[in-house]
C-alpha positions in Angstrom: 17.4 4.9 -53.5 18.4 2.0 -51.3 19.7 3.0 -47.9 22.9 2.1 -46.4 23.7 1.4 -43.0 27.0 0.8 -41.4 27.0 -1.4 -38.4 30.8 -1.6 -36.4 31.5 -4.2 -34.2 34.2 -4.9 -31.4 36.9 -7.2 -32.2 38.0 -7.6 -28.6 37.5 -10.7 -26.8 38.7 -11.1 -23.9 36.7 -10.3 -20.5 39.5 -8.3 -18.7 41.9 -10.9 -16.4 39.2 -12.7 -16.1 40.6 -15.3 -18.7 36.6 -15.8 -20.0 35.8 -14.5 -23.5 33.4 -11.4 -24.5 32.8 -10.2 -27.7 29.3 -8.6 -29.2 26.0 -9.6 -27.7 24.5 -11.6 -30.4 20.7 -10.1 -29.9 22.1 -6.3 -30.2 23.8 -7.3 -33.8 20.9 -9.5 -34.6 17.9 -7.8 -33.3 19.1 -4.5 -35.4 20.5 -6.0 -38.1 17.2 -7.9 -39.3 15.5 -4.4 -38.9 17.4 -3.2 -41.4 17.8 -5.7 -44.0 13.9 -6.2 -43.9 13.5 -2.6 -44.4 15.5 -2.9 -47.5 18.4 -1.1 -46.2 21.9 -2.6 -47.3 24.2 -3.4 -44.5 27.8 -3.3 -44.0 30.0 -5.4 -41.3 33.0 -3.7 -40.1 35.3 -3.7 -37.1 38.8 -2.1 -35.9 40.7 -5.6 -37.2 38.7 -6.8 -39.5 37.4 -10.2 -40.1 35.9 -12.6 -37.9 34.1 -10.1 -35.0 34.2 -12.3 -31.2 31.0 -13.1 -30.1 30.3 -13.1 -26.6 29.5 -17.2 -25.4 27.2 -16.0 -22.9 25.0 -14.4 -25.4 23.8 -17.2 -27.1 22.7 -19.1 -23.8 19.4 -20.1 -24.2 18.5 -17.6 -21.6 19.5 -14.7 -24.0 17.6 -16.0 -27.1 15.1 -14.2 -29.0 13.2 -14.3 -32.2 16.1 -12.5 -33.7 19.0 -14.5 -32.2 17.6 -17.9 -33.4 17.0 -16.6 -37.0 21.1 -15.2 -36.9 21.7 -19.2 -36.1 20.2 -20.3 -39.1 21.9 -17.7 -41.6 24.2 -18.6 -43.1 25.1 -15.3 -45.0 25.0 -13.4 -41.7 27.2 -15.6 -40.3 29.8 -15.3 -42.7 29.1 -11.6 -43.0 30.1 -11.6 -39.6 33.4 -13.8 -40.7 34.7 -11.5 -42.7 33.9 -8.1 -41.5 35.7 -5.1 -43.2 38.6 -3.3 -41.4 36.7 -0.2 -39.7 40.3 2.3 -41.0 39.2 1.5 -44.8 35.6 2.8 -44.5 34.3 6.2 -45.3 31.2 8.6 -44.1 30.2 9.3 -47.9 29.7 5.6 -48.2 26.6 5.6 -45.6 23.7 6.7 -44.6 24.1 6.0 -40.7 26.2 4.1 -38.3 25.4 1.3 -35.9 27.2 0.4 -32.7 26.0 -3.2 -31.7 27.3 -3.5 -27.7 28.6 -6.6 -25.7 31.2 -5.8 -23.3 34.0 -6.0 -25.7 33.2 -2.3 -27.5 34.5 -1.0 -23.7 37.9 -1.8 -24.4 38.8 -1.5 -28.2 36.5 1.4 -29.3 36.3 3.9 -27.1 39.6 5.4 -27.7 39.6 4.0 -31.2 40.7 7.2 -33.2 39.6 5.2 -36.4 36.2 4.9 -35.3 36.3 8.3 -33.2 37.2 10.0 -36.5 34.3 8.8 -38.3 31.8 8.9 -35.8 32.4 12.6 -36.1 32.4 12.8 -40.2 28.5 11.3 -40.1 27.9 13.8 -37.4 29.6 17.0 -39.2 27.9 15.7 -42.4 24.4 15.7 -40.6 24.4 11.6 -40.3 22.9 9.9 -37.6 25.2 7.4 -35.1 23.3 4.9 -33.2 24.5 3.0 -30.6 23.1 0.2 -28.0 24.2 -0.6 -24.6 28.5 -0.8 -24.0 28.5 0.6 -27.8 27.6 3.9 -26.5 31.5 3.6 -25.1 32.3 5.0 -28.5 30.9 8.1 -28.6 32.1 9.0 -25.2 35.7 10.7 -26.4 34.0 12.2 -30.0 34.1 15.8 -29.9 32.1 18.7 -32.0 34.2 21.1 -34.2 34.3 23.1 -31.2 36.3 20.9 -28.9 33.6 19.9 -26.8 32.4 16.1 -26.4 30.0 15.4 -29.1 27.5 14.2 -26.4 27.6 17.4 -24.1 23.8 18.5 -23.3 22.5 15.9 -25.1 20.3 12.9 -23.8 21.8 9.7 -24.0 21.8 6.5 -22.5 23.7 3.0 -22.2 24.5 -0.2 -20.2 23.6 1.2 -16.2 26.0 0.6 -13.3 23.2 -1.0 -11.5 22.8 -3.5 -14.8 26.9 -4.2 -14.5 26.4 -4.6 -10.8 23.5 -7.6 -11.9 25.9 -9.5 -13.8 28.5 -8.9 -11.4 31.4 -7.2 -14.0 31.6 -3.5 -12.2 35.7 -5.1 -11.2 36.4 -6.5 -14.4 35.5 -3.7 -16.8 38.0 -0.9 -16.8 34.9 1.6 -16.6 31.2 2.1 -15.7 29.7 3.4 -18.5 27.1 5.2 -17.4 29.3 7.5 -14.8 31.6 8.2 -18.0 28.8 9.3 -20.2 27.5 11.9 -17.1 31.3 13.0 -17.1 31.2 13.8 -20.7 28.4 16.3 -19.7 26.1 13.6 -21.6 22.5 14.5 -20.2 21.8 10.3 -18.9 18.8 8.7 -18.7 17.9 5.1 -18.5 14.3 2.6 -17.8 14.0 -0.1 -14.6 17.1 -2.0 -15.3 16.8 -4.5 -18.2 13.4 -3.0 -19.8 13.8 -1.7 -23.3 15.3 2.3 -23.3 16.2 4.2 -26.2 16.3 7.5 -27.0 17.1 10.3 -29.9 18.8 13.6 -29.5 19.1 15.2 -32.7 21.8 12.6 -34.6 22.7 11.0 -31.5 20.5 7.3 -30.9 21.0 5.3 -27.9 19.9 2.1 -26.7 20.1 1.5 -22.8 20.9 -2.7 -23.3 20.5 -5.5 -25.2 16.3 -5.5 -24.5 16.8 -1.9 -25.9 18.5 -3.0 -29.4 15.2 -2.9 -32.1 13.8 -0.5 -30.2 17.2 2.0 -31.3 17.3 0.3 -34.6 13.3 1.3 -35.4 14.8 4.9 -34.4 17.6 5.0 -36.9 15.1 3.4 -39.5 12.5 6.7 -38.8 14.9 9.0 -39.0 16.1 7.8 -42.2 12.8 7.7 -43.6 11.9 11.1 -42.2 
């Protein structure tokens, strides 16, 4: 039976005050999301408002470009898949397999409080689902909580976008937290590679990806487990 995957992205665009756009970081959509269509998984598009998800400009610098990146520019169904994304409140658990989180900076700001995406991150857990997230995404698994009040990531190891990696890019003053401090305040057990090498690991249901580098590497994770 064909596999289903649903992959949320941010809808927020804007970089702080810093009147200069983010969004998602083309490679950790792309990179992941060719994983799992060439594995034959079905994937869905979804973010908190629906439609068109931001992308952020400097992701598609030709710096930032990879195998997966380039083949995203000549798709035309991806790109309108990204277009048209569904509105994150009108999805269900029962629908999917697994989640992915593709970061960017934008997932710092619109869904780590999110109580759409909170909710559900915590129906595929309770229903024995694996979430997978990469870089800022693992923002929104920092205020999930088990059944028995404590943070869903408590104990377990985890990983995301380091403070030293925000200092590199020089954004630790214009995002309204550092990730990886939040994720060791949430009792998550952190980890993380030599800044801007590929990092991922699984605990149990919980996949994450240390930066953009790090986005096939979490997606080959979510596609083992689901073949497990």
């Amino acid at each position: 039976m064909t596999k289903k995957i649903l992959m949320v992205l941010t809808s927020h665009d804007e970089l702080g005050n810093t009147g200069n756009k983010t969004g998602f970081w083309v490679e950790e959509f792309a990179a992941p999301y060719y994983a799992f269509i060439d594995a034959g998984v079905e994937v869905t598009l979804a973010t908190p408002k629906g439609g068109q998800a931001p992308i952020d400009p400097t992701s598609t610098l030709e710096d930032f470009q990879t195998a997966a990146t380039e083949r995203y520019d000549g798709d035309e169904i991806a790109q309108a898949n990204i277009a048209s994304t569904v509105k994150l409140s009108t999805l269900k658990q029962a629908d999917f397999d697994a989640v992915f989180y593709p970061g960017g900076h934008g997932p710092l700001w619109d869904l780590t409080d999110n109580s759409d995406s909170i909710s559900l991150i915590e129906s595929f857990l309770n229903a024995g689902k694996a979430v997978a997230a990469v870089c800022h995404a693992s923002a929104a698994l920092l205020n999930v909580k088990q059944a028995s009040g404590e943070f869903a990531i408590k104990g377990k190891a985890v990983t995301g976008f380091t403070n030293s990696e925000e200092e590199a890019v020089q954004l630790t003053d214009v995002v309204p937290f550092l990730l990886e401090d939040e994720l060791i305040k949430r009792g998550g057990d952190y980890q993380k590679a030599q800044d801007w090498h590929a990092f991922a690991v699984q605990d149990g249901l919980i996949i994450t990806g240390q930066n953009p580098a790090s986005s096939a590497l979490a997606a080959e994770k979510l596609l083992a487990h689901l073949a497990a």
